[in-house]
C-alpha positions as CSV (number, residue, x, y, z in Angstrom):
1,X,-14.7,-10.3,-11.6
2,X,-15.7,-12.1,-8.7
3,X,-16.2,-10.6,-5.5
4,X,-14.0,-12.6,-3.0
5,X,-16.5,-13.9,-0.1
6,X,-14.4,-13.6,3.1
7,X,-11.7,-10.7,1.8
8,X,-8.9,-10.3,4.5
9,X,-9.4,-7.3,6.6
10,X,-6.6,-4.7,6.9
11,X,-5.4,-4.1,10.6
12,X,-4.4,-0.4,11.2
13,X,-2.7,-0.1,14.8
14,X,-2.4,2.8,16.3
15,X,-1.4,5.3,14.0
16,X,-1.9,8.0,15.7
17,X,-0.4,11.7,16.2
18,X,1.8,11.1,19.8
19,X,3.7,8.5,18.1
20,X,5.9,11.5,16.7
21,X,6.4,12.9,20.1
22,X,10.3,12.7,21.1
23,X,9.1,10.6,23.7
24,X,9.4,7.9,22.0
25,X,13.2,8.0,20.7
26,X,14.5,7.5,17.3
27,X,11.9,5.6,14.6
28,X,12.8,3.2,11.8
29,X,10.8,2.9,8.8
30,X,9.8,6.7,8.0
31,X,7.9,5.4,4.9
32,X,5.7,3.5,7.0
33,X,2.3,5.6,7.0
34,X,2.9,6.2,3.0
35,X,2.7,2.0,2.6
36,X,-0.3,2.1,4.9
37,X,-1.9,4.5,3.2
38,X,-1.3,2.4,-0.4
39,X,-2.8,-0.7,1.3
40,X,-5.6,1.3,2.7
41,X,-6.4,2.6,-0.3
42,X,-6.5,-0.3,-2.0
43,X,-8.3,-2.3,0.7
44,X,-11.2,1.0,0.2
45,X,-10.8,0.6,-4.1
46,X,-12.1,-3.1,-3.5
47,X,-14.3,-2.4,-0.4
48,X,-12.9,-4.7,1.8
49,X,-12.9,-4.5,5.2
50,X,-10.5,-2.1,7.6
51,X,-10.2,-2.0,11.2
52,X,-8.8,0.4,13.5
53,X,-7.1,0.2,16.7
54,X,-6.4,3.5,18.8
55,X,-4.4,3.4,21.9
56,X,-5.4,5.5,24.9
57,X,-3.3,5.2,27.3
58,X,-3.9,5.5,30.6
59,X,-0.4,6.8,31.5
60,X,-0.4,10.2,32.5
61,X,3.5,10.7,30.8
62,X,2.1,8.9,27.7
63,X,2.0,11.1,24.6
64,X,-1.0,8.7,23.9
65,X,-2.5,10.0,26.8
66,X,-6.2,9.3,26.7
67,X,-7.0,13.0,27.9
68,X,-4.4,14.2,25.0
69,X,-6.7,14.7,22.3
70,X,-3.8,15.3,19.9
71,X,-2.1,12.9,20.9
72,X,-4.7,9.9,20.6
73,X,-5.8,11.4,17.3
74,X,-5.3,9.2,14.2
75,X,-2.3,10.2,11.5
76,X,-4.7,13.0,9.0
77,X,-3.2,10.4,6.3
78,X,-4.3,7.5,8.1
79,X,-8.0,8.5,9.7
80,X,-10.9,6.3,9.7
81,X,-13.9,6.9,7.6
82,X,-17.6,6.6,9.1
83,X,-17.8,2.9,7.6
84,X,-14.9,1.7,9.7
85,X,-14.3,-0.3,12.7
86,X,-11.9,1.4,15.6
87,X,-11.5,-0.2,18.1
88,X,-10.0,1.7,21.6
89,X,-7.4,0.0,24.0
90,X,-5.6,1.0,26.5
91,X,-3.3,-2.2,26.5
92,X,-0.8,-3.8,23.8
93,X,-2.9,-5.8,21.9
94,X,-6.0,-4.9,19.6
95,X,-7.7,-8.0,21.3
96,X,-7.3,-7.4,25.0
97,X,-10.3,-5.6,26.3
98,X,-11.9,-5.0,22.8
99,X,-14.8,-6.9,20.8
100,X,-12.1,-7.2,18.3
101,X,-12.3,-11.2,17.5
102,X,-15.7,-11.2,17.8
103,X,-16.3,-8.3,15.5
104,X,-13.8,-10.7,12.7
105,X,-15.5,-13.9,13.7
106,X,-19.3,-12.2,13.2
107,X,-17.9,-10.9,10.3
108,X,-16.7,-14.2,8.9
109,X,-13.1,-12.9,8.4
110,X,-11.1,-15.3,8.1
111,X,-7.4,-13.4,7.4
112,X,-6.0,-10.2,8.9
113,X,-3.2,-8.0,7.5
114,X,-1.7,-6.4,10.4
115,X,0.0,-2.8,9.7
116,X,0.9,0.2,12.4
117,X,2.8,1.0,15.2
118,X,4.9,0.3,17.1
119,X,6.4,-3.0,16.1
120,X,7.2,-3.7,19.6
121,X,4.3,-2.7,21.5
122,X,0.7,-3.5,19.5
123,X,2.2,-4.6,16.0
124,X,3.9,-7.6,18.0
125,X,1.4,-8.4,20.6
126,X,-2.0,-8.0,18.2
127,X,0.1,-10.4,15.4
128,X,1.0,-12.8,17.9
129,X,-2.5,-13.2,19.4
130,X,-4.2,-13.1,16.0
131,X,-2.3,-16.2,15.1
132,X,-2.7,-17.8,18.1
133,X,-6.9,-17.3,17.7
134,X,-6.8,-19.6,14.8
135,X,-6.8,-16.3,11.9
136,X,-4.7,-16.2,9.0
137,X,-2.4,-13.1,9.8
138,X,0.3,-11.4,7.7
139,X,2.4,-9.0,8.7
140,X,3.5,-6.3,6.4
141,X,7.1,-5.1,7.2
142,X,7.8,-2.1,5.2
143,X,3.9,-1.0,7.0
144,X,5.2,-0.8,10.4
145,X,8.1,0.8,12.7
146,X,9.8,0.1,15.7
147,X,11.0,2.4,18.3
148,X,14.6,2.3,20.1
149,X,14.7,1.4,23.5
150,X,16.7,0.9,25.9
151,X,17.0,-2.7,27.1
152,X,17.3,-4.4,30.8
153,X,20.8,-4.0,30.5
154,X,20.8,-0.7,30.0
155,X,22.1,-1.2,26.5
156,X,20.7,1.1,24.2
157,X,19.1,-0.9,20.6
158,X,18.4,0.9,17.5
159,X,15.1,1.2,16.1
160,X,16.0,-0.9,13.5
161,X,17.4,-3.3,15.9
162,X,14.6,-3.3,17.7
163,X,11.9,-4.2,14.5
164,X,14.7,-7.4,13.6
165,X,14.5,-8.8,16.6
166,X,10.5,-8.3,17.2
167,X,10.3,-9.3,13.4
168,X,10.9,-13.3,13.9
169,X,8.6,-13.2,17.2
170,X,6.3,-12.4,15.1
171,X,6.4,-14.2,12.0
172,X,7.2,-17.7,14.2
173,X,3.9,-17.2,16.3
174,X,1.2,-16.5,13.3
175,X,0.2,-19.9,13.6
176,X,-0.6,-21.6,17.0
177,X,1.9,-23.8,18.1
């Protein structure tokens, strides 16, 4: 077998421990972590590459709090080994503020798989951008969750309301327009 000379790197956003803090409301997708743990572990098997993003807030209320260690601590299912890239923001995008595209484009990686949470906070914003930089980016649904919220109308959306309405955001903006 070959080895493939630019494999896709596997995008792990911010699965971390405050994302099962009340805080955050009801959660879709509880299988989530268990898909990204199948990917990851078959992104290892082949040794190709995995990247980290880890959230630290700088929100006081946050349960991904930068000063709340348990809280900014990765999922024990999910953690980084030695070998991997993480990459720490305290916005909603893996790029903002972080070598991220330049680590890829040093790298030569040409195509991301984006997995994590939320879908409406980093999944969203790092998938968009990702696109719009030029990489070829895939977003893995049953490998992410979405949070309900409450909208500007006051109306409250379900979690799983929330992940089909972020969903075609997504998908329509992986390539720039």
């Amino acid at each position: 077998m070959n080895p493939v000379v630019n494999p896709p790197a596997l995008l792990v956003l911010d699965v971390q421990e405050g994302f099962d803090d009340p805080y955050w409301g009801k959660r879709n997708n509880l299988e989530a972590e268990e898909n990204i743990l199948q990917l990851l572990t078959e992104w290892r098997r082949r040794k190709w590459p995995v990247i980290y993003s880890q959230h630290l807030s700088l929100l006081p209320q946050s349960p991904l709090y930068y000063k709340n260690k348990n809280g900014t601590k990765f999922k024990a299912m999910i953690r980084p080994k030695a070998d991997e890239k993480v990459f720490q923001k305290n916005v909603n995008s893996a790029f903002i503020g972080t070598e991220l595209e330049t680590y890829l484009r040093d790298q030569q990686i040409k195509s991301v798989i984006i997995t994590g949470l939320s879908t409406q906070h980093c999944v969203s914003t790092t998938t968009r951008m990702s696109g719009n930089f030029g990489f070829d980016t895939f977003l893995i649904e049953d490998a992410i969750a979405a949070f309900e919220l409450t909208d500007h109308k006051g109306i409250k959306r379900s979690a799983d309301d929330v992940q089909t309405i972020n969903l075609p955001l997504c998908i329509k903006n992986l390539r720039p327009l």
